[in-house]
NUTI-610395 format. One record per residue: x, y, z of N, C-alpha, C, O, CB in turn; residue in three letters. Coordinates in steps of 0.001 Angstrom, whole numbers, plus 500000, padded with zeros to 6 digits. Atoms other than C-alpha are relative to their C-alpha. Glycine has a CB too. Layout:
# NUTI-610395
XYZXYZXYZXYZXYZALA ...
# end
This chain:
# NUTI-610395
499342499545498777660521298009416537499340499342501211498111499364501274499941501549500118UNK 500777500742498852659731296079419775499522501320500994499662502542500946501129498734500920UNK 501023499151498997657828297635422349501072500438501096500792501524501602498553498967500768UNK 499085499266499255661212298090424769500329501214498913499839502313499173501335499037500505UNK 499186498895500637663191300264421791498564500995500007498921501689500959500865499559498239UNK 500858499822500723659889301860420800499520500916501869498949501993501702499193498469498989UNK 499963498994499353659681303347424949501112500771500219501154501935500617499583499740500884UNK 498513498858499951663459304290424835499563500886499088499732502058499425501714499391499463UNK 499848498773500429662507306168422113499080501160500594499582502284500611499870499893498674UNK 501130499538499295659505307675423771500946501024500889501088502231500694499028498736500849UNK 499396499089499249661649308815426422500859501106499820500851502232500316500459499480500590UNK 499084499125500637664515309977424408499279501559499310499805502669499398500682499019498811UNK 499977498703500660662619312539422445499209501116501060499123502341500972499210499843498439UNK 500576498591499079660562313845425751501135500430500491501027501616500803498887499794501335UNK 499054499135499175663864314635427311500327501104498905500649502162499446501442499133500616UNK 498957499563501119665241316224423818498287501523500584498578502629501040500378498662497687UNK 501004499184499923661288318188424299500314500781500965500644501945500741498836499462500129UNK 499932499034498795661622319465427602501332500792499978501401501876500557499886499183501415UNK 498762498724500022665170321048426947499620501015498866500016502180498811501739499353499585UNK 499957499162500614664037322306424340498687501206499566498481501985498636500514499343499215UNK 500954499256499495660974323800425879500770501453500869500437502632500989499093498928500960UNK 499183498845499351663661325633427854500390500690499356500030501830499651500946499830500650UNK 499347499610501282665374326652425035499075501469499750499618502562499909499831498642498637UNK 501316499542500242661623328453424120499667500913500536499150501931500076499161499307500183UNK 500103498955498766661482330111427073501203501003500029501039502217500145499993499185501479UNK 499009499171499939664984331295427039499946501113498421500109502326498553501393498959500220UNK 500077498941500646664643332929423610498832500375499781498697500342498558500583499969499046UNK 500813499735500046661472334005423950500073501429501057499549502540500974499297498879500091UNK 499152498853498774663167336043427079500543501128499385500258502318499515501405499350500833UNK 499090499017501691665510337546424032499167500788499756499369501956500091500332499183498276UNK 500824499440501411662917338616421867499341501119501068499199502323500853498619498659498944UNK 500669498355499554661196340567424709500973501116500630500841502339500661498781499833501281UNK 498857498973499679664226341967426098500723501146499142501324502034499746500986499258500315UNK 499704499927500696665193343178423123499407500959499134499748501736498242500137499135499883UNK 501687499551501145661599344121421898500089499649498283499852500505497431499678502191499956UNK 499964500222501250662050342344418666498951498977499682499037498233498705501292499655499621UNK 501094500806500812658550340496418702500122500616498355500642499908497493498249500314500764UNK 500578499095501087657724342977415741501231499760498822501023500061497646499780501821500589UNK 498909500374500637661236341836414345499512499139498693500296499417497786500918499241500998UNK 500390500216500966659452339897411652498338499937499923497836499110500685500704498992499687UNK 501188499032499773655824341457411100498962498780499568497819498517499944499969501647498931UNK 501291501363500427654239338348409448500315498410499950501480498018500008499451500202498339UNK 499474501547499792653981334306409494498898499718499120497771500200499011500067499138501674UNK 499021500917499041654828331700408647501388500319499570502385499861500128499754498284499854UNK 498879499052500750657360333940406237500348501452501141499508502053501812499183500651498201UNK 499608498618499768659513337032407542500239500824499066501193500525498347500957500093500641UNK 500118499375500784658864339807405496500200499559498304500840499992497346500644500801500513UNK 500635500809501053657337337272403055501510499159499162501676498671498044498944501234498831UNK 498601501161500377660971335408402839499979498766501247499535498803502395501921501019500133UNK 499515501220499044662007332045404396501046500469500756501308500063501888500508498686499258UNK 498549499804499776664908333276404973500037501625500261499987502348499266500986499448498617UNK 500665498157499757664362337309406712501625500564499224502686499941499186499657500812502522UNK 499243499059500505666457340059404934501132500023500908501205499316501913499313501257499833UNK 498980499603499002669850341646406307499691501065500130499942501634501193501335499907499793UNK 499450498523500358669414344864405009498398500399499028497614499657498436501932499979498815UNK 501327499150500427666508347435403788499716499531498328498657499072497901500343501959500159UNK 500335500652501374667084346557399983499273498870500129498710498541499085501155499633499204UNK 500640501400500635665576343463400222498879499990500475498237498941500427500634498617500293UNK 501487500070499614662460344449401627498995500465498826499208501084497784499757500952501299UNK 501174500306501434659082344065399597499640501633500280499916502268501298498212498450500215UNK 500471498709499839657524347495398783498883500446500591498033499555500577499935500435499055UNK 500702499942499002655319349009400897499626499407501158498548499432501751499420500097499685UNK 500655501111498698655469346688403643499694500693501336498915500346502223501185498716500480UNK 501070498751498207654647349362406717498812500097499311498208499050499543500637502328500587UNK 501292500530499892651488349657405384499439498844499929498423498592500577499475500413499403UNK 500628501414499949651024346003404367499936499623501129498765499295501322500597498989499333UNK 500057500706498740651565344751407752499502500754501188499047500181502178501279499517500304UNK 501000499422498815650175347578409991498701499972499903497842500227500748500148501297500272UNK 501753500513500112646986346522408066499538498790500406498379498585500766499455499917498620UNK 499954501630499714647650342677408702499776500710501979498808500951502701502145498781499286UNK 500154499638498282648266343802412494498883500376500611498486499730501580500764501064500444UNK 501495499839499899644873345594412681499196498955499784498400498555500634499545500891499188UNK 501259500652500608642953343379410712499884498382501267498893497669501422500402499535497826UNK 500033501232499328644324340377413427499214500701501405498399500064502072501690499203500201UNK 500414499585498273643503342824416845498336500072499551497545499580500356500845501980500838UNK 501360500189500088639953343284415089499436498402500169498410498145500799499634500593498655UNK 500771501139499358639358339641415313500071499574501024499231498757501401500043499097499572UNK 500029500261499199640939339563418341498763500723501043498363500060502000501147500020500090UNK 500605499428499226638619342044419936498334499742499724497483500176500501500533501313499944UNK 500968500587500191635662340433418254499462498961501031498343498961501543500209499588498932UNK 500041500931499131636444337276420428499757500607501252498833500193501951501095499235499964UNK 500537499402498896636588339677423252499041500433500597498811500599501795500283500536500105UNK 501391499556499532633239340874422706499175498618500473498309498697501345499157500841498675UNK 500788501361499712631924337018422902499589499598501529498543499282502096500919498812499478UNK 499826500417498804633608336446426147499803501053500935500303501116502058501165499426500115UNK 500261498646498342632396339668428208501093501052499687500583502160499853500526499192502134UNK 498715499116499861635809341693427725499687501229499390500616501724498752501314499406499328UNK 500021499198500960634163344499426183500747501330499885500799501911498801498894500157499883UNK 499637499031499675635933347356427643501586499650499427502222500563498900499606500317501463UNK 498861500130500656639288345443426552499970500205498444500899500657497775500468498770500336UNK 500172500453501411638211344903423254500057501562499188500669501791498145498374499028499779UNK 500180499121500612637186348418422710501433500935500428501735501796499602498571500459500252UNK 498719499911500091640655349341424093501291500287498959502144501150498753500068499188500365UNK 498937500592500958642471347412421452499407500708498644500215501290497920500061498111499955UNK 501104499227500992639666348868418811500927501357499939501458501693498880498115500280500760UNK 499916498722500349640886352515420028501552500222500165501988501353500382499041500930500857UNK 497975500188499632645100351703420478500438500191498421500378499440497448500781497832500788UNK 499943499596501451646262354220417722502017499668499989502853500214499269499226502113499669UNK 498408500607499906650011352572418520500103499413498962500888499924498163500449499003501124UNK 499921500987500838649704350124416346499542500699498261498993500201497278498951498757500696UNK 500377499471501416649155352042413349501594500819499697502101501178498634498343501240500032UNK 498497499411500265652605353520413798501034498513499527500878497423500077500686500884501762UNK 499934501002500549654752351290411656501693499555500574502619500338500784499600500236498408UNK 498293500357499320658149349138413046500847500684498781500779500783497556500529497879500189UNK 498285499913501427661414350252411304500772499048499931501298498593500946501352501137500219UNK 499132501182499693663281347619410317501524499900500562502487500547500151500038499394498871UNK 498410500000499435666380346761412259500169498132499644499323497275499903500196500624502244UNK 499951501532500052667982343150411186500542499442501211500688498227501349500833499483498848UNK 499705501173498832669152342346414532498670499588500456498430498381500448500919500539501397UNK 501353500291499558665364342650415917499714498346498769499397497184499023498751501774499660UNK 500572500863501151664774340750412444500228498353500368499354497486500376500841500430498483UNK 499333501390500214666952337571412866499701499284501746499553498081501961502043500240499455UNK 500025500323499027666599337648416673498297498773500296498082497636500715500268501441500696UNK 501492500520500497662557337123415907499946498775499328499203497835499613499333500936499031UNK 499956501536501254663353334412413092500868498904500849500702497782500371501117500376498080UNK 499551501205499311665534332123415735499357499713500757499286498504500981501019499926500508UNK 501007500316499068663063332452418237498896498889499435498650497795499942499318501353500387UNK 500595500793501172660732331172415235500430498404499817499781497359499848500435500768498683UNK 498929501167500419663285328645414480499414498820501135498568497955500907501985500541500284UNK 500119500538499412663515327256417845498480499557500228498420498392500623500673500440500657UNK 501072500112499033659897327215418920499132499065498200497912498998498350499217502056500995UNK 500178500629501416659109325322414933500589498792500422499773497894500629500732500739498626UNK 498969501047499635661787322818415886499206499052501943499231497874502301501998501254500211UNK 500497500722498768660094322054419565498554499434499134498453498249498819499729501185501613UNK 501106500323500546656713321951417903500371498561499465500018497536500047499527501057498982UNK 499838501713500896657941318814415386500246499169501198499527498171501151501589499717498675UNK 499365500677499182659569317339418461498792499317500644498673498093500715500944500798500846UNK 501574499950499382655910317584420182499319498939499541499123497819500012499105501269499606UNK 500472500916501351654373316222417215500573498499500025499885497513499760500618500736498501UNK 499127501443500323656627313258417129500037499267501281500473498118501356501692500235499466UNK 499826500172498802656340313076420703498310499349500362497969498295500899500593501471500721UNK 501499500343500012652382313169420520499347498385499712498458497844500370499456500925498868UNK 499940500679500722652605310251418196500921498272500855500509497112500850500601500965498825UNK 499648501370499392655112307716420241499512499689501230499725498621501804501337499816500133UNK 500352500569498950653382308073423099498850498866500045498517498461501159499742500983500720UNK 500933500721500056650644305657421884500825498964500373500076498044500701499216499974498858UNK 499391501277499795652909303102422550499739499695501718500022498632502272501728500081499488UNK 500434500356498497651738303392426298498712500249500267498464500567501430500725500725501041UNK 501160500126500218647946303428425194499809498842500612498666498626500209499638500116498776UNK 500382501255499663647686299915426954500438499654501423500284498582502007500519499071499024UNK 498939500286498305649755300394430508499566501693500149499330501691501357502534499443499907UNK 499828498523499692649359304313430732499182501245499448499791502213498992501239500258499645UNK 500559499490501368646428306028428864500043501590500103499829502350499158498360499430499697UNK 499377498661499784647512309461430927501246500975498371501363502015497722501074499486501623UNK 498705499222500455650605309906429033499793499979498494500681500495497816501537499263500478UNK 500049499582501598649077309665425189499056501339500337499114502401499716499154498625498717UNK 500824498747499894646215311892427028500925501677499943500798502693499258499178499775501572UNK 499311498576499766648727314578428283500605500344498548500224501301497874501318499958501283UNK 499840499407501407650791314322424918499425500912499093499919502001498801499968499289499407UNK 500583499496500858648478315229422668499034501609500292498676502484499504499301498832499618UNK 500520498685499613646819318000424815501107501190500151500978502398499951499260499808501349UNK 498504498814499814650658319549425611499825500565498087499703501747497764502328498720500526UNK 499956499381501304650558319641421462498987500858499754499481501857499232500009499113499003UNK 501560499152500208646829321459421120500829501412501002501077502533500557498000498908501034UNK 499562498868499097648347323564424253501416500843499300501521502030499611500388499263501612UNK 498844499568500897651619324449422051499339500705499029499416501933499039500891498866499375UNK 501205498589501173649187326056419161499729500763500428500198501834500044498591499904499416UNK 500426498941499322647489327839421419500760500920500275500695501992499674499539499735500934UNK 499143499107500125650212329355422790501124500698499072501653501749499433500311499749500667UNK 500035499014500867651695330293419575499161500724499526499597501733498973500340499753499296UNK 501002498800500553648600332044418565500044500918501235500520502031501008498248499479499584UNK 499812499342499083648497333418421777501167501203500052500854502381500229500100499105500808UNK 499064499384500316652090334758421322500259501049499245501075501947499452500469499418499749UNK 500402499128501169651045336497418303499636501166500559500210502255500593498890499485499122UNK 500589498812499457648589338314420041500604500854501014499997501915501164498908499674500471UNK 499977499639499143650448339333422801501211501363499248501370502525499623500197498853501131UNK 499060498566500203653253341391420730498842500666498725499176501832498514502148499618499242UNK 500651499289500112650123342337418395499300500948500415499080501896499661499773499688499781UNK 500696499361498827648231343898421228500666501539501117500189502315501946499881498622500933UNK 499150499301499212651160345865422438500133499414501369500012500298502217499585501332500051UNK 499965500918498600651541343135425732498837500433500636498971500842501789501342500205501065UNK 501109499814499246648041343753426569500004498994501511499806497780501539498761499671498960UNK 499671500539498654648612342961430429499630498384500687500406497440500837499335500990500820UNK 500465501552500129646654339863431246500706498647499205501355497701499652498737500117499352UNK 499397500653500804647459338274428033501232499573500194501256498391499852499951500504499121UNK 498802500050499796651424338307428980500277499106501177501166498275501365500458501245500096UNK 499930501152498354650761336661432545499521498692499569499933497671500119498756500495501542UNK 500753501115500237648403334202430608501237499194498898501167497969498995498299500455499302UNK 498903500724500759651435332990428105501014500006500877502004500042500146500442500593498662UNK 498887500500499112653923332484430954499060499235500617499794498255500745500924501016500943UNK 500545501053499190651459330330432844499388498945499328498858498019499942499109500475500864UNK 500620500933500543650266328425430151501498499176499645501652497955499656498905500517498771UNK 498587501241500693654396327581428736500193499583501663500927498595501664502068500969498911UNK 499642500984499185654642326480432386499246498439500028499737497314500124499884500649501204UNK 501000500963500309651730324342432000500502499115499241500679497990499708498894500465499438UNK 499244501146501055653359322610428765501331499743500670501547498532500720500315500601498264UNK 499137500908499144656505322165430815499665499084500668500171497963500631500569500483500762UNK 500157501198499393654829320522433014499454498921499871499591498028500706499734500108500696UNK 500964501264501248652784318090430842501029499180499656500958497951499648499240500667498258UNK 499076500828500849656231317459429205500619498931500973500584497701500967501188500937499267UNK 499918500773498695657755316922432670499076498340500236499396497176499996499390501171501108UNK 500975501257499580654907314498433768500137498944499392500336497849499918498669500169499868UNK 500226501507500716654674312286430648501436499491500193501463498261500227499477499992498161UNK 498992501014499673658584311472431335500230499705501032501234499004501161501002500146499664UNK 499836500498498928658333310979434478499176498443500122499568497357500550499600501086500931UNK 500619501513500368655787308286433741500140499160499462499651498051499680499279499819499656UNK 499827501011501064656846306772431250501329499220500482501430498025500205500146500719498431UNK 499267500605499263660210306230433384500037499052500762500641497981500707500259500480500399UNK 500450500732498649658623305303436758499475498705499329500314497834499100498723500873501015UNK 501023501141500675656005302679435129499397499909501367499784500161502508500689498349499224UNK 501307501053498851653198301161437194499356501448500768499502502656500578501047498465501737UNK 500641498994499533651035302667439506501085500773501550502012500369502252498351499280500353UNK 498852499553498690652643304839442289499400500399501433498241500816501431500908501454499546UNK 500498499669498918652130305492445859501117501110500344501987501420499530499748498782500967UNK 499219498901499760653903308368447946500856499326501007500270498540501751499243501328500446UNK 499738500618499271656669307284449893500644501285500938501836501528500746500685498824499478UNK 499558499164499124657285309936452349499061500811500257498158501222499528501048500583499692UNK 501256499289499076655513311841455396498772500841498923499006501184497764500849501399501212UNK 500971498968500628652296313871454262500378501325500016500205502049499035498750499999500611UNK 499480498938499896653854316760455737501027500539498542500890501608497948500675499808501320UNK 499015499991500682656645316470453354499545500459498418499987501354497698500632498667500202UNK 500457499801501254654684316148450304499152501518499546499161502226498539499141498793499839UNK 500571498544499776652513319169451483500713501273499890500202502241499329499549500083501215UNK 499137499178499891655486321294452106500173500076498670500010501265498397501039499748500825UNK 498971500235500663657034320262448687498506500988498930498748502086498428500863498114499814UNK 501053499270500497653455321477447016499966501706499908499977502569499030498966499539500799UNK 500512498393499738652851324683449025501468501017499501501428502230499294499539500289502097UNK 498474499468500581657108325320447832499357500429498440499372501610498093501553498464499933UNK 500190499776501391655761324987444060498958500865499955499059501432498867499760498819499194UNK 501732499279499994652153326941444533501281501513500283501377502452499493498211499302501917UNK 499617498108500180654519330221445725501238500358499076501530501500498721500529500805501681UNK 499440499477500957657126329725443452499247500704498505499566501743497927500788499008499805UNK 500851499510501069654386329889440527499479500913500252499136501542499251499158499335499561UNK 500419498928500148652964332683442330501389501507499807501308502665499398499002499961501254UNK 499461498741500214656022334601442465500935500208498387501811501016498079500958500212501373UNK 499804499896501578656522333834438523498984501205499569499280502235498963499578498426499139UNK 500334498895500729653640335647437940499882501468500341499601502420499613499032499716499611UNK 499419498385499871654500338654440217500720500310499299500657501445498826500623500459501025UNK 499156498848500848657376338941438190499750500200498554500535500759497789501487499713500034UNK 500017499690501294655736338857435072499207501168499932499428502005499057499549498948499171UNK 500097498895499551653497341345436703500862501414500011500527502483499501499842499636500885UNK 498757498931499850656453343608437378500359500562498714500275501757498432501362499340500596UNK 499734499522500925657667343301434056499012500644498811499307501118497714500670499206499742UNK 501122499396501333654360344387432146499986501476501174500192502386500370497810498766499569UNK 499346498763499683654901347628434724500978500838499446500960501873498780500398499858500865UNK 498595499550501177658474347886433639499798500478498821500392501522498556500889498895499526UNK 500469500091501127656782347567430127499581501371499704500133501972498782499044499012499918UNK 500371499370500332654648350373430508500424501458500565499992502538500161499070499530499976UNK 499304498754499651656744352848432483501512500473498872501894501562498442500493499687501715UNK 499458499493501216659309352462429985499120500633498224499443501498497410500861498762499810UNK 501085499483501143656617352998427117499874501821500171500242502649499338498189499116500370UNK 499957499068499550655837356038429212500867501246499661500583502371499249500065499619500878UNK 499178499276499993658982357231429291501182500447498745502201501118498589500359499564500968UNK 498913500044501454660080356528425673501256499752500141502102500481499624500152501263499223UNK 498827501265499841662814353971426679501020500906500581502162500481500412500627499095498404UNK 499097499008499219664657356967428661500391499758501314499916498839501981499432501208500086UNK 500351500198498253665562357326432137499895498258500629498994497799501330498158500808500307UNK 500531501641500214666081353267432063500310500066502159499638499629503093501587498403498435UNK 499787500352498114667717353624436051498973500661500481499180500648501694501501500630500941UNK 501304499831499203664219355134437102499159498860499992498429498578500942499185501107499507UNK 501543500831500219661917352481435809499828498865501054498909498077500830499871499171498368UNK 499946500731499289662344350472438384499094500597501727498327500067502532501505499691499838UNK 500538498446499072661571353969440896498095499881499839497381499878500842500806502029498851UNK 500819499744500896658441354042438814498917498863500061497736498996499739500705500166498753UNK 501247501291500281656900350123439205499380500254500931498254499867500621500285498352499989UNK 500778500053499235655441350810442081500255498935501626501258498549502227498997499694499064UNK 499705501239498580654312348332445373500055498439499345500476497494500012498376499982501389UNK 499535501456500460654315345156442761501421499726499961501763498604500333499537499691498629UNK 498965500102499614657632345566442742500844499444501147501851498738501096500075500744499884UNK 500016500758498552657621344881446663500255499369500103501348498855500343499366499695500649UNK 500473501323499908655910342491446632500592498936499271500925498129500139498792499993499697UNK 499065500183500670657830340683443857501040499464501139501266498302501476500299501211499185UNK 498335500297499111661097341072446370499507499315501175500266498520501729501062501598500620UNK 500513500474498440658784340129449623499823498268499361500612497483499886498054501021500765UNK 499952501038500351658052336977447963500903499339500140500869498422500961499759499957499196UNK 499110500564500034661295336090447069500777499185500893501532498221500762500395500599499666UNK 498741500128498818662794336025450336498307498329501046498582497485501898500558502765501460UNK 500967501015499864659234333511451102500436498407499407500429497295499935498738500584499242UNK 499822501253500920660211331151448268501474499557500451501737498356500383499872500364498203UNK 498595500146499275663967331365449855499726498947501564500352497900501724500634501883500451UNK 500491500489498990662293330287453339499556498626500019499855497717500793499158500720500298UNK 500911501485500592660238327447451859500978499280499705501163498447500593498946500039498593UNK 498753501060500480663341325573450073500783499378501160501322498272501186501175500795499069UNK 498858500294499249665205325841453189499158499014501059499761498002501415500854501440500655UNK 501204501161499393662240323840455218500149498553499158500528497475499617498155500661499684UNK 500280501135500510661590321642452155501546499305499963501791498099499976499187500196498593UNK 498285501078500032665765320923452039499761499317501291500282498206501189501927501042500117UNK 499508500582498653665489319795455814499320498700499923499897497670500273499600500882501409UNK 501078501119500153662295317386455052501269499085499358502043498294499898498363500376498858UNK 499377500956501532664101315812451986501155499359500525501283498178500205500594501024498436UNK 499002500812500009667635315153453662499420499358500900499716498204500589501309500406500154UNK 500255500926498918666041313506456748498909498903499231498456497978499906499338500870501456UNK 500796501271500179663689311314454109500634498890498849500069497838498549498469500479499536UNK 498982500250501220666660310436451157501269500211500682501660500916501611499842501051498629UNK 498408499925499540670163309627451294500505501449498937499887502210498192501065498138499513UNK 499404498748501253672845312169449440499906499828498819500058500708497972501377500326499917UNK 499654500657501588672828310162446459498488499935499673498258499799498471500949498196499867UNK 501376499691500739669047310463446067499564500906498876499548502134498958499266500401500837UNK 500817498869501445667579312072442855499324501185500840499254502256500238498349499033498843UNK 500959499062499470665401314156445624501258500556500592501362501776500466498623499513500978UNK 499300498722499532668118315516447163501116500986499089501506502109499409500741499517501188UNK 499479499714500923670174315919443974499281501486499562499748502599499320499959498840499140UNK 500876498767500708667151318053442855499842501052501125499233502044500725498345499494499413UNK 499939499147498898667300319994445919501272500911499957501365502132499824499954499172501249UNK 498750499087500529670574321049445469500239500395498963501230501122499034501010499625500100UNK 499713499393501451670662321959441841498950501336500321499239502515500115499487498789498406UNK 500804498592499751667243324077443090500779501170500761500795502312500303498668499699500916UNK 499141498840499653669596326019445515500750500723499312500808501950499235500693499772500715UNK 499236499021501172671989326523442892499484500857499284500157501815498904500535499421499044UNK 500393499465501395669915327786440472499112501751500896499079502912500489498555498431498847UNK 500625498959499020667816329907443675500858501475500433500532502650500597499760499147501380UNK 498769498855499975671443331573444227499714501252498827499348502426498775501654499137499560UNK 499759499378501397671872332234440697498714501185499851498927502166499139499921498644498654UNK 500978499365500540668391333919440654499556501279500965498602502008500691498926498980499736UNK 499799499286498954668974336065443816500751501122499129500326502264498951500755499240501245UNK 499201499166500517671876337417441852499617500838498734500165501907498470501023499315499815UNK 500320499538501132670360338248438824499038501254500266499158502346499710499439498899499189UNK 500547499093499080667805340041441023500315501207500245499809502263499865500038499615500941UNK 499493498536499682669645342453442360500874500636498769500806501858498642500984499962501404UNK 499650499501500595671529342989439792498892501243498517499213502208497823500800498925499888UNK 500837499460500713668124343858437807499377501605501076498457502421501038498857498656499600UNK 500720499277498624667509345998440769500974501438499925500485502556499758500250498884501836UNK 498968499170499710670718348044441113500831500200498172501751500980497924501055499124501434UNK 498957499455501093672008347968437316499244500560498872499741500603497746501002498841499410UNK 499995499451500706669542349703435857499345498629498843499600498801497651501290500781500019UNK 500384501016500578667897346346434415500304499789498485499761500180497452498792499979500263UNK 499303500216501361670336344893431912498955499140499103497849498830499547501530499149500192UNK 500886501076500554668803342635429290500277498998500341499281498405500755499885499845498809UNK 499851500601499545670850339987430197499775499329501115499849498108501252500418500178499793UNK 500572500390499192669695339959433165499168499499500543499062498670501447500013500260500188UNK 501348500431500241666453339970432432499324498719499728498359498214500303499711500567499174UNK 500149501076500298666579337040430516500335498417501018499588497497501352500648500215498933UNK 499584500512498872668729335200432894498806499669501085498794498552501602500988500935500491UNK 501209499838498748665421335908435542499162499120499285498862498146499975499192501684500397UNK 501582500600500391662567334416433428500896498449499723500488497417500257498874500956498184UNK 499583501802499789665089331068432496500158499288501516499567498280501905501655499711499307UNK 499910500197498617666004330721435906498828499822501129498751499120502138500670500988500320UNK 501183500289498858662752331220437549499555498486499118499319497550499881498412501559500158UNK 500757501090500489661419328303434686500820498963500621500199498232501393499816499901498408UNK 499049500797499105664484326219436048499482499177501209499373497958501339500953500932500552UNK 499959500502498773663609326293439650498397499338499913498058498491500739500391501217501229UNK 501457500513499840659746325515438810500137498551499444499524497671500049498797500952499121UNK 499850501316500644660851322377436407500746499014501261500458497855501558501019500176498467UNK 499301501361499182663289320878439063498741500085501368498697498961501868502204500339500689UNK 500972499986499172660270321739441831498921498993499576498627498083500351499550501313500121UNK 501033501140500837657706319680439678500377498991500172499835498169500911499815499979498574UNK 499433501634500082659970316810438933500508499537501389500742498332501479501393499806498873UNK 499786500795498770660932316444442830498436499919500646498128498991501394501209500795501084UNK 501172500362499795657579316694443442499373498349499405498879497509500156499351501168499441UNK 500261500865500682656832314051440988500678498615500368499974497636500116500221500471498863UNK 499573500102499028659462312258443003499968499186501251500558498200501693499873500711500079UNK 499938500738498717658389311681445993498575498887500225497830498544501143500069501256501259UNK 501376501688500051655757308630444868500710499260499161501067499650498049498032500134499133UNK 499204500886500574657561305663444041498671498986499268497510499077499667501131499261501227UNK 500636500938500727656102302606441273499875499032501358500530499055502399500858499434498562UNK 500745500889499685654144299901442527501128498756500073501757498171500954498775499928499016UNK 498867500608501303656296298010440041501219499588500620501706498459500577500517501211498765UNK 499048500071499753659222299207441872500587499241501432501634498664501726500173501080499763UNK 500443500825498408658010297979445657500062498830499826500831498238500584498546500150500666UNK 499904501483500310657529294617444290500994499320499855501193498225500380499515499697499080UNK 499181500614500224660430294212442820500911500297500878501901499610500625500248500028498930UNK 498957500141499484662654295373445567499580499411501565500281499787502505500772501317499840UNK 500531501250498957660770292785448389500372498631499030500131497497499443497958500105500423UNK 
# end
């Protein structure tokens, strides 16, 4: 394969990655909306099949105790690690959390919902993998983009083990903020290496400092108001827990001032776009990729307004829910990549003098 086909493919499978990093995110949205982590109790089998059950007959015998012992026996090593790193008061927490000894009932929608999530996030992994692997082909012009590869893949493990723990743990709070900020992280790794591998050469910035600053301090409060709302929702989490999934049009009554704050944000990150749109059309024509990405961000900013209130006033559908966490990953991916953006190739200066 020559060294042109050999970066088409390069490119081809990070784009196929990053959608289907979204993908990851979106049913990963499912599964908690849903609450069907627990939907299949063990890996890399669901209820020790490839293929999860429909129906109660086909489950192995005794499996509530088999797996509420597997479940323990994983939070004990997790809380081992905890003792290493200082956390001892968490650790002994998770030690005395007699939840987890109560055993799931099986439902096969939870079941299958769990096993596509599986599916998908198996299917990105190979992609990764394969992705890890062609990027050596820019080991000699680019030694970033085999670096980032291969760390986005190490960072993909992690956060499936991570994942584990977090519906083992019962969403131990932290933990839940720390796996939404780390799959942004691998978005943006994925992001980066195709942006590089596109651009080529080295790049400079071609527009004001201001501009670039603005376009920054836009992405710094969108990521912070990702993790208010993941904040919010480990509230949500535990006022419904509280309330034994009752009373769903209170829980919202119930989050508190993160909640607020959450909405005070919003209308911040609304403010910011409408600045960074003014920069962008006065430094790009209409037909620019930067302003392209500017306007798809509004769209998607609408869309995420609406979903908002509707989580607000309906009694927080699931759909909705889900809708919120794709949508916020949305506006952070097209924020990155116009960021990424506004520094043109070396490469490209040359050749258009």
């Amino acid at each position: 394969m020559s060294i042109s086909a050999a970066k088409n493919r390069f490119l081809k499978f990070n784009l196929i990655t990053i959608i289907l990093l979204f993908g990851v995110i979106l049913a990963g949205g499912i599964v908690r909306s849903t609450g069907s982590g627990m939907g299949c109790p063990d890996w890399p089998k669901c209820f020790g099949r490839y293929v999860p059950p429909v129906n109660s007959s086909e489950l192995p015998a005794d499996y509530k105790q088999k797996y509420v012992a597997g479940r323990m026996a994983k939070n004990q090593r997790f809380a081992k690690t905890l003792d290493i790193f200082g956390y001892s008061a968490l650790a002994r927490r998770i030690r005395e959390d007699r939840s987890i000894l109560v055993p799931e009932e099986f439902n096969a929608e939870k079941t299958w919902t769990e096993y596509i999530n599986r599916v998908i996030g198996v299917i990105a992994g190979i992609f990764m993998i394969l992705l890890a692997v062609f990027s050596f082909t820019y080991r000699s012009e680019n030694k970033l983009i085999p670096f980032f590869s291969v760390l986005n893949l190490i960072l993909v493990g992690f956060q499936g083990w991570l994942g584990s723990i977090v519906v083992s743990t019962n969403l131990v709070a932290w933990i839940v903020t720390v796996h939404m900020i780390l799959a942004l992280a691998i978005l943006a790794l994925a992001i980066a290496t195709y942006h590089m591998a596109k651009a080529g050469g080295k790049h400079v910035l071609k527009v004001s400092p201001i501009t670039h600053v603005v376009t920054l301090l836009t992405l710094i409060i969108s990521c912070l108001q990702i993790v208010f709302g993941t904040e919010v929702r480990e509230k949500i989490d535990a006022v419904a827990g509280h309330l034994q999934g009752g009373y769903r049009e209170d829980w919202i009554n119930y989050a508190g001032t993160i909640f607020m704050q959450h909405r005070d944000i919003a209308i911040i990150v609304l403010i910011a776009n409408v600045v960074l749109y003014a920069l962008i059309r006065n430094n790009f024509s209409r037909h620019a990729v930067q302003q392209q990405l500017m306007s798809f961000t509004f769209l998607i900013i609408m869309l995420q307004i609406v979903t908002g209130i509707l989580l607000s006033y309906w009694a927080l559908p699931p759909f909705a829910q889900v809708s919120h966490i794709l949508l916020a990953s949305l506006i952070f991916g097209a924020q990155f990549y116009l960021m990424l953006n506004l520094y043109t190739s070396v490469n490209q200066q040359e050749t258009a003098r």
